[in-house]
N, C-alpha and C positions, 0 to 999 in steps of 0.2 A: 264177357266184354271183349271184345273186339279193336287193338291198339292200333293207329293208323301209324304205318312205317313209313319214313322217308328214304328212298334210295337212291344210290347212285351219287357224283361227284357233289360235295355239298357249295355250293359258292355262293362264301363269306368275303368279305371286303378282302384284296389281297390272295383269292384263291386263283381268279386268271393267268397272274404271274406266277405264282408259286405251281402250278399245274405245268405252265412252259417250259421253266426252269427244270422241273423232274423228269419231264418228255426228253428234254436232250438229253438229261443223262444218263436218262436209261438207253436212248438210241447209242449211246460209245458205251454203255454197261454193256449190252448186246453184244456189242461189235466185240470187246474184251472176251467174254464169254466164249466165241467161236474162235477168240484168235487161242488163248489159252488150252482150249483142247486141242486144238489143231497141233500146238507144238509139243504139248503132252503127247500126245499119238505118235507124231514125229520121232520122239525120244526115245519112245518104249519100242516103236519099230527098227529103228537103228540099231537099240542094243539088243532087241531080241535076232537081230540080222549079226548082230557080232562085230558092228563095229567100233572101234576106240572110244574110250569115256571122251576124248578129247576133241572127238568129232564132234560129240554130241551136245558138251559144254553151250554153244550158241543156244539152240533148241531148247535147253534147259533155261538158260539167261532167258529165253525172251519170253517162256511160258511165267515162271518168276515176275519178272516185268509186268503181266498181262493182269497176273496174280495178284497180286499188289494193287496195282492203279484200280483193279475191280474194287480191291476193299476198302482203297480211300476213296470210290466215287460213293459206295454202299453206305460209307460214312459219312459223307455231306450229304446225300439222299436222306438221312434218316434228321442231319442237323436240320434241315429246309423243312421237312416238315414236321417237325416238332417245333420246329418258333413260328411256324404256319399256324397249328394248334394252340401255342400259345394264347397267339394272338385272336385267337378266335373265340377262346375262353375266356380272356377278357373283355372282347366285344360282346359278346353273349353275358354275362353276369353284368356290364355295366348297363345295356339295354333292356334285364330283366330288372334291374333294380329302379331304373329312370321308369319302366313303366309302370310298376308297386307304386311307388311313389304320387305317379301321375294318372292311374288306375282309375276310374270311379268303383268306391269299395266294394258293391252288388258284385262287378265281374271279378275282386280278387273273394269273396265268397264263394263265388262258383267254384273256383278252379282250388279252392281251401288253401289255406294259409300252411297248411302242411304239406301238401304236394306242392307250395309255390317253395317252401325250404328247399325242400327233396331237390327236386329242379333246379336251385342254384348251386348246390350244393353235391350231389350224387349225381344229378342230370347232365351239368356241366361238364363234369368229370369224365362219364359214358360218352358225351359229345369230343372232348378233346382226344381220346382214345378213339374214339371212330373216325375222326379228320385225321390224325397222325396215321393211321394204318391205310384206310382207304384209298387214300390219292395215291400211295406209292405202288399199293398192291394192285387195283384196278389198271393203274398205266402200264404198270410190269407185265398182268396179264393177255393184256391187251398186245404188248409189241414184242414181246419176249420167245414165246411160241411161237407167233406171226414169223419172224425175223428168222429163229434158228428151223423151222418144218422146212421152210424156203430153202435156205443152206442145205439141210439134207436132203431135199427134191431133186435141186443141183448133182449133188454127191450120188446119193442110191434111194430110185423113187418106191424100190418096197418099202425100205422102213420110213419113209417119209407117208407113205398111204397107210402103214400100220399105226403111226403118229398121229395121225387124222382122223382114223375109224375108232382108236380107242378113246377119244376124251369127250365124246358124247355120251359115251358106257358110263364112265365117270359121273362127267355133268348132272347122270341122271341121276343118279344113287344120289348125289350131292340134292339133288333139289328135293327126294324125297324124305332122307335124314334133315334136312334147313325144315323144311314144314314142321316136319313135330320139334326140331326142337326150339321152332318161330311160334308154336304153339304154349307150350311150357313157359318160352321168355314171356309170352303175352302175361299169362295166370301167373305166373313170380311178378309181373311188374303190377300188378291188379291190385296182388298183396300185399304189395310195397309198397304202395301208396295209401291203401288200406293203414295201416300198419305207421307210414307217417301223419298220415292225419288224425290216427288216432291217438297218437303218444302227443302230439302239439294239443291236441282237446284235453287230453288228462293233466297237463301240466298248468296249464289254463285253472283246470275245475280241484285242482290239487287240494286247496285248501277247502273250499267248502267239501269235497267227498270226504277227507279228513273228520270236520266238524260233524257229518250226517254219520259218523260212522259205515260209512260204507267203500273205504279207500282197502280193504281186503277183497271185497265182493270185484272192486275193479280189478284190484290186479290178479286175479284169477282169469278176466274178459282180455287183459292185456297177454297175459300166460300163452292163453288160447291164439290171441292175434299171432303171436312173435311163433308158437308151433306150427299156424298155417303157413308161415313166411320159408321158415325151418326146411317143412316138407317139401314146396313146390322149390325150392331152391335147389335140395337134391334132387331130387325127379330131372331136372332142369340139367343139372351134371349129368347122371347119368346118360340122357342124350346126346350130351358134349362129347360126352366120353367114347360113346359107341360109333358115332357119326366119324371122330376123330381115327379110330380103329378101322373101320370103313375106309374111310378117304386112304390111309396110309397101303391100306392090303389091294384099292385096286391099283392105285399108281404102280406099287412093285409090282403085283403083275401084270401091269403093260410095260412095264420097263424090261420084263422076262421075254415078251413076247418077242419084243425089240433085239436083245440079246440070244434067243433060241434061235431065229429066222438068222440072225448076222453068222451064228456059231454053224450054222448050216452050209450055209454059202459060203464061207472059209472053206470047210471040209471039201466042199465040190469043187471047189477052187474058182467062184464065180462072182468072188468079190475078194478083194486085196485087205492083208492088214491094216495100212493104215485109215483108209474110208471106214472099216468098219471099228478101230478102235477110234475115230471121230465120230462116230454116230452115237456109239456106245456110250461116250462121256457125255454126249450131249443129251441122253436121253431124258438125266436124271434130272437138267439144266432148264429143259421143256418143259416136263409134269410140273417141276417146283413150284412158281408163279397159282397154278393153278391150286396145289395142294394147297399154300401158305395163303390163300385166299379163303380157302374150304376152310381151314382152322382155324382163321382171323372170323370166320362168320358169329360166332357164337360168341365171340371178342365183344362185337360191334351191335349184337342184338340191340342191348340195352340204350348202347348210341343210340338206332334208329328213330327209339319211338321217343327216348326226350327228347332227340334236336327236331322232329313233328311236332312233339306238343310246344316245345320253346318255339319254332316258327310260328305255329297257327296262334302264341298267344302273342307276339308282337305283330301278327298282321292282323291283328284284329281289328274291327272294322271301328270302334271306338277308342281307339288308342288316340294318343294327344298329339294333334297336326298341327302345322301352322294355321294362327290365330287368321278368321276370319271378321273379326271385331276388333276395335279402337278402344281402350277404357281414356275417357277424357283424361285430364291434368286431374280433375280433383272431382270424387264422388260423393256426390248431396246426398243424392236420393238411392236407396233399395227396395224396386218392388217387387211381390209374388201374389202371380195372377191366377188365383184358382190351381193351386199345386198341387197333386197328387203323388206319393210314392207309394210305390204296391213292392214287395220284396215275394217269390216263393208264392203268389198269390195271395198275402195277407196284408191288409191294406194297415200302411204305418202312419201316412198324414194323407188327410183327405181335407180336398177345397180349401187351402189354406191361400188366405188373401191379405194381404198386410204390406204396409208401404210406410217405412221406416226412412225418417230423415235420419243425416250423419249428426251422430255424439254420441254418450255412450249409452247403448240397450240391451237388454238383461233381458234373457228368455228365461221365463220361470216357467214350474210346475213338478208333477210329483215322477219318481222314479219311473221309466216307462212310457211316459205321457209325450216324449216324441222330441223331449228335447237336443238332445244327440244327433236324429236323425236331420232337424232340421240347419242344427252348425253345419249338418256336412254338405247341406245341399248347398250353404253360402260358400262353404270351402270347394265345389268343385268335386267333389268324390263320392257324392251320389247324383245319378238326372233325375229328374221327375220323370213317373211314365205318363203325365197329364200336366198340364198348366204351361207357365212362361215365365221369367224373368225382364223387371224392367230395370238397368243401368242410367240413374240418370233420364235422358229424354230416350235411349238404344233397347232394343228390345232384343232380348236372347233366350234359347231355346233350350239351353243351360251354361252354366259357368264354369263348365269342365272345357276350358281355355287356357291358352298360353299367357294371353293377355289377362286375363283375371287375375292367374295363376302369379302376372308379375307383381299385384298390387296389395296383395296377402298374407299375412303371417302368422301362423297357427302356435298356440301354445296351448300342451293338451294339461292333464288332470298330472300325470307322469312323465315328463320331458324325458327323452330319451339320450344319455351322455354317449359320447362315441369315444372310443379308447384311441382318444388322442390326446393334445394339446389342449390348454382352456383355451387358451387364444383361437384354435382352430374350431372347437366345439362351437363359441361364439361367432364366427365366420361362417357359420354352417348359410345362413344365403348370402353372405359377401366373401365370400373367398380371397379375394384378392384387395382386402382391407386392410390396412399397416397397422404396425403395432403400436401406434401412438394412438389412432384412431378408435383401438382394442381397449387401450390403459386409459383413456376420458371415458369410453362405454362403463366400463369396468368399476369406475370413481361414480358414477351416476349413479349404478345398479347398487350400491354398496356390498362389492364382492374383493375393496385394497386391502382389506384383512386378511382375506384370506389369500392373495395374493400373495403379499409380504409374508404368509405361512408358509411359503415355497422356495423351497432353494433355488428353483428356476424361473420363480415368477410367473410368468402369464404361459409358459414354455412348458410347463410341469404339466405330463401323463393325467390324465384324470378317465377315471370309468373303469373298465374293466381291466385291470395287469397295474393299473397306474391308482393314486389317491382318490382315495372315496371320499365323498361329501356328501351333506346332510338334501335332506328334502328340502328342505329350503334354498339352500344354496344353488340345487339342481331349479328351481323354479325361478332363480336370479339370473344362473345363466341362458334360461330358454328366454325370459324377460330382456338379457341383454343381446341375444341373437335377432329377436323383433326388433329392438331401438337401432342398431349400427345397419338394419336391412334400411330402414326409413320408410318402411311399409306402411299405406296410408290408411290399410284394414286388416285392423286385430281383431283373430278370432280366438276368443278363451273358453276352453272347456273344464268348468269348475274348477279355476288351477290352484285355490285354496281349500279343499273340499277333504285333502286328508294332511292338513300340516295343523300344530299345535296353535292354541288363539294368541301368542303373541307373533309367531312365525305370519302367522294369515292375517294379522293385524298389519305387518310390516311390510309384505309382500302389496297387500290392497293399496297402501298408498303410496309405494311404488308405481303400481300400474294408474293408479288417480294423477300422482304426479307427470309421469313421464307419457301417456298416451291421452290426454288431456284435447291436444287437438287432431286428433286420429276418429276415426270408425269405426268402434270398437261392439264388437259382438262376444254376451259372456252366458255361457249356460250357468246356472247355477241355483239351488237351493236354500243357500243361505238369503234372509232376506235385509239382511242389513246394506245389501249392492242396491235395492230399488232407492235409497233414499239420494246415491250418487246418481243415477239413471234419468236420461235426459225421455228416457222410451222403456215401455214395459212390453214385452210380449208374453202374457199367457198362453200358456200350451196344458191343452186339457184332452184328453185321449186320443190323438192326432187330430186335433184342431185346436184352431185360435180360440182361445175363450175370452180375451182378452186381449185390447192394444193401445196405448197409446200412455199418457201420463199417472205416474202411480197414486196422487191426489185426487184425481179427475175421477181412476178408476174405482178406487173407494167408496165413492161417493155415488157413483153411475151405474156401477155393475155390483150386482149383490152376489153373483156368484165369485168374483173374483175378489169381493170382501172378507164370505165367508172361507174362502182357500187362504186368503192371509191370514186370517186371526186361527184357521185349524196349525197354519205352518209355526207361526209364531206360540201359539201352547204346546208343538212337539218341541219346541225348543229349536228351531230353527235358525230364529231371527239372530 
């Protein structure tokens, strides 16, 4: 496999200025660089002429000077762009997450859930390390040479032509040592990704591999992964390593070249000390830029192809734009007109046509049979590859929308806690909701218990580092996150499906109480929800088997009779 690299200056929000900013100071780092030799040469010529330390003191002062101010610019140089970096790794991880988020789940399949970690995570990382070194070294490269060859063309045009003729010799060795070891990055990043999606798939299947007995058999397969990783990693070094050896052995010997040709024409007497001890220090001044670029390459491998794959997956061509649809004030109706989704070529819901008025409706059916798929297709995070949505009297093409997206509130089987604040976890879509506004949510959802259990009240850590609470309480606060949004369409994915029967007893008529006049979409098994259900939707091998009232259906439909009375002898109801 074959990794697509991005090269060259990367520009991220903030790179135009911060590129500017680095241009001028390398254009007075320059300037410092030549003045500083110039007075070292001065210095060491004076006293090797034999005259007084005290003449020399100046020469010495302003070389010092030169010295200095280089290494406080080389210090804000490297500050500008390291919070260049910064800020680019925060832009980058806040845009990979808003698109997770806002994804329809097909494409975060593709791109797997483990390399989308890796990415935020390692990729980012590669990315910020390749924006911090790049801008400095590339500008350096670029004016640094240019500036001091010049100077010495000025000064003495051989070594200025032996300057010029050797850093194509370089360049070359350099491009052919970057190939293998742009080769090796490839295959290490191949298996790395390897390697992350598979350790996220075994953690996933932890426990049933466990129960099959077969969680040794894997980690023997996992053994294997983490040794192929192992090997292309070294291999991977040693390229570093030897390229690095390389770059070092021809720079010195063109800096010899530089110095045997100067040391010549001394002896002839056809060039002066001082020019040639100014050329001499400058030599080593000239190659740098380029060396410390050559070294940094194997730095910023890893950069190239994440911040590629991070580009090409926020420009993708289905990422979430502004909303071309209006959702009215208040949604009656939900239709689907002949829906099909096909995932991998394996058709999940076919011709599926159902037009559900607002109250609450309950997707039933047996594990498998498409119920999942088809929440997500109202949540926005799958499209159909066939059919239409109708909103009311508006017709859409899907509901992977801003504007959809405003009117929606998901609460899954496992609410997800974030290692905040409760008050903040329940703010998760009202951010900017007071805390009074929090403590009446709070009283509604019956969660002042466990509030008043908290030395800090609604302020108190909860999730991961902070107080753990039960499954229930986690299902009160994703319940109280839907009521303080005001969202007018709840979608619930079996959210009583693993808590004990008083806990799901408690939670039910919470959500009967408090989304009473809402939109509510609930997948679920249990069939004690049809008798609250204003609408039933059977779903029977990805198709509608079933729609409309659960008395009606009883009565109408034998198939979706006999699926009742099978559900309610497994002990469902």
């Amino acid at each position: 496999m074959k990794n697509k690299r991005q090269k060259g200056l990367p520009m991220y929000p903030g790179a135009l200025s911060t590129y500017s900013l680095l241009t001028c100071f390398i254009f007075i780092e320059v300037g410092l660089i030549i003045a500083q030799s110039i007075y070292l040469a001065r210095a060491i010529t004076l006293l090797f002429q034999k005259m007084p330390i005290e003449d020399v003191f100046i020469d010495i002062g302003f070389f010092f000077i030169a010295f200095i101010l280089r290494y406080i610019l080389t210090h804000v140089e490297g500050i500008i762009a390291q919070k260049h970096s910064d800020q680019v790794s925060t832009y980058l991880r806040e845009q990979l997450l808003y698109q997770y988020f806002h994804q329809p789940s097909t494409d975060v399949q593709k791109i797997g859930t483990g390399h989308l970690v890796q990415l935020l995570m390692e990729g980012i990382a590669h990315v910020k390390t390749y924006v911090e070194i790049i801008g400095i070294r590339m500008i350096k490269t670029v004016i640094v040479p240019v500036f001091i060859v010049l100077y010495v063309f000025f000064v003495d045009r051989s070594s200025a032509y032996i300057l010029i003729f050797t850093v194509p010799i370089i360049i070359m060795f350099m491009i052919l040592l970057g190939l293998a070891a742009e080769k090796m990055a490839d295959k290490q990043y191949v298996t790395y990704t390897r390697l992350a999606n598979h350790f996220v798939d075994s953690l996933k299947g932890l426990e049933t591999l466990a129960f099959l007995g077969k969680s040794k058999v894997h980690g023997r397969r996992i053994e294997k992964v983490s040794n192929d990783y192992r090997k292309t990693t070294m291999k991977t070094l040693r390229i570093a390593f030897l390229s690095s050896f390389a770059l070092d052995f021809f720079t010195s010997l063109s800096i010899a070249f530089v110095a045997v040709g100067l040391g010549l024409r001394l002896i002839d007497g056809t060039i002066l000390l001082l020019p040639a001890l100014t050329i001499l220090l400058l030599a080593p001044e000239y190659f740098s830029p380029i060396k410390q670029i050559g070294k940094d390459f194997h730095a910023t491998l890893d950069g190239q192809v994440a911040m590629a794959e991070i580009n090409d997956w926020l420009a993708s061509e289905r990422n979430l734009t502004a909303s071309t649809k209006q959702v009215e004030e208040r949604v009656k109706t939900v239709a689907l007109n002949n829906i099909g989704v096909t995932i991998e070529e394996r058709p999940i819901l076919e011709g599926i046509n159902v037009r559900v008025d607002r109250g609450f409706v309950a997707i039933l059916g047996e594990s498998g049979a498409g119920k999942t798929t088809l929440l997500q297709l109202l949540a926005g995070r799958i499209d159909p590859t066939e059919g239409d949505f109708r909103v009311n009297n508006s017709m859409w093409d899907t509901l992977h929308d801003a504007s959809w997206f405003d009117q929606i509130a998901y609460i899954p089987q496992h609410p997800y806690i974030f290692p905040v604040s409760l008050a903040d976890n329940i703010r998760f879509y009202e951010p900017a909701a007071s805390d009074e506004h929090v403590l009446e949510i709070v009283q509604q959802i019956g969660l002042q218990s466990l509030v008043d259990s908290f030395p800090n009240g609604i302020h108190e850590k909860i999730g991961e580092g902070g107080r753990t609470i039960s499954g229930g309480q986690e299902q009160r606060v994703a319940l109280a996150r839907a009521l303080l949004s005001n969202k007018q369409i709840i979608l619930l994915d079996e959210p009583t499906a693993h808590l004990d029967i008083e806990t799901e007893y408690e939670i039910k008529q919470l959500i009967l109480e408090h989304f009473y006049d809402k939109f509510v979409f609930i997948t679920t098994h249990r069939l004690h929800w049809v008798k609250n259900s204003t609408q039933i939707i059977w779903v029977d091998e990805g198709k509608v088997g079933a729609c409309g009232e659960h008395d009606a259906l009883l009565q109408q439909n034998e198939a979706y009779h006999l699926f009742f009375d099978e559900q309610r002898g497994d002990g469902s109801a």
